[in-house]
C-alpha positions in Angstrom: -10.5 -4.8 16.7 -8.5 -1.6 15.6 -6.2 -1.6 12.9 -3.5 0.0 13.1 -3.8 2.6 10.4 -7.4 3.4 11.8 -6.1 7.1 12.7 -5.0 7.5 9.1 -8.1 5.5 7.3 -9.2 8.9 6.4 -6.2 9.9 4.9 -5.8 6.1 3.1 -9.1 7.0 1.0 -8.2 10.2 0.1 -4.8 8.6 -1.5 -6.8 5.8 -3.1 -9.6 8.0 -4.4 -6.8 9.8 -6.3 -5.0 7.0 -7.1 -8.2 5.9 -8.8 -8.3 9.2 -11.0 -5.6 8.5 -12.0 -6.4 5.1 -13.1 -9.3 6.4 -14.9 -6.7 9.3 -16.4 -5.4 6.2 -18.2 -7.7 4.7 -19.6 -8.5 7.9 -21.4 -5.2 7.9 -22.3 -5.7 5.2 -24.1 -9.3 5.8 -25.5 -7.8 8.8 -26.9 -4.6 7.2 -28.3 -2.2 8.8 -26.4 1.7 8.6 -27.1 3.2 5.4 -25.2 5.7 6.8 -23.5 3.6 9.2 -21.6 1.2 6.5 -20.7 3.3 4.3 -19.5 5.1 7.2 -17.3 1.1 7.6 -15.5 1.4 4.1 -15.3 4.6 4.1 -13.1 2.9 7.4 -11.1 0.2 5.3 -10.3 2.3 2.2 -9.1 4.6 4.4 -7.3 1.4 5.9 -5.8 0.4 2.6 -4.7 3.8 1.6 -3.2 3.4 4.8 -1.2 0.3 3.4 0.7 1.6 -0.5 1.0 4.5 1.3 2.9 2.3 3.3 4.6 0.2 0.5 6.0 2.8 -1.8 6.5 4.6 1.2 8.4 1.0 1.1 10.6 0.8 -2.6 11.3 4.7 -2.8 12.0 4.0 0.7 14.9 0.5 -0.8 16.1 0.0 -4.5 15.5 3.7 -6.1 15.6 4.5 -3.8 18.4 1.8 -5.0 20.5 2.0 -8.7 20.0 5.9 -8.5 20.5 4.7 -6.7 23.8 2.0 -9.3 24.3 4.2 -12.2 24.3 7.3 -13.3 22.2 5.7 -16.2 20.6 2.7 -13.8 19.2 5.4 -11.2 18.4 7.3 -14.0 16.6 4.2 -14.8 15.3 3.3 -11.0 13.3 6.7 -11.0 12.5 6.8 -14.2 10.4 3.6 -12.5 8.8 5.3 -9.0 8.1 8.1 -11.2 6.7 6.2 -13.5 4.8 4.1 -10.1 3.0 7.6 -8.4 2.0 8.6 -11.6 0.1 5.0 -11.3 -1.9 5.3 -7.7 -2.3 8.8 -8.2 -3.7 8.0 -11.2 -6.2 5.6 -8.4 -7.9 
């Protein structure tokens, strides 16, 4: 099966790879007692970093995996969008 953020996998690591430098930034941050407000501004880098690739990805199923059920059939369309629906409202309880 191919995902629909298969043409951008590459691209996905890359953001993730950094994301987790900058995850590693912080803890030396820490280590090296750091002044709060600065670490808690890496902090919300790093989360907005991270919101940047859910939307990405849910931007990717939404163009390959919705779009294809929904051309499939309506019930599986129906279907992916009840699950794209259902994975906002856990993304927004955050």
């Amino acid at each position: 099966m191919t995902r629909g953020y298969s043409r951008s996998k590459a691209d996905y690591l890359i953001r993730l790879r950094k994301i987790e430098g900058q995850v590693r930034g912080l803890q030396h941050m820490i280590e090296d007692d750091r002044w709060c407000p600065d670490i808690v501004q890496q902090v919300a880098s790093v989360t907005a970093a991270l919101q940047e690739v859910a939307a990405g990805l849910l931007d990717c199923h939404l163009q390959h995996c919705v779009l294809d059920a929904a051309r499939s059939s309506d019930r599986e369309g129906r279907a992916r969008l009840d699950e794209v629906a259902s994975t906002i409202r856990q993304v927004l309880r955050l």
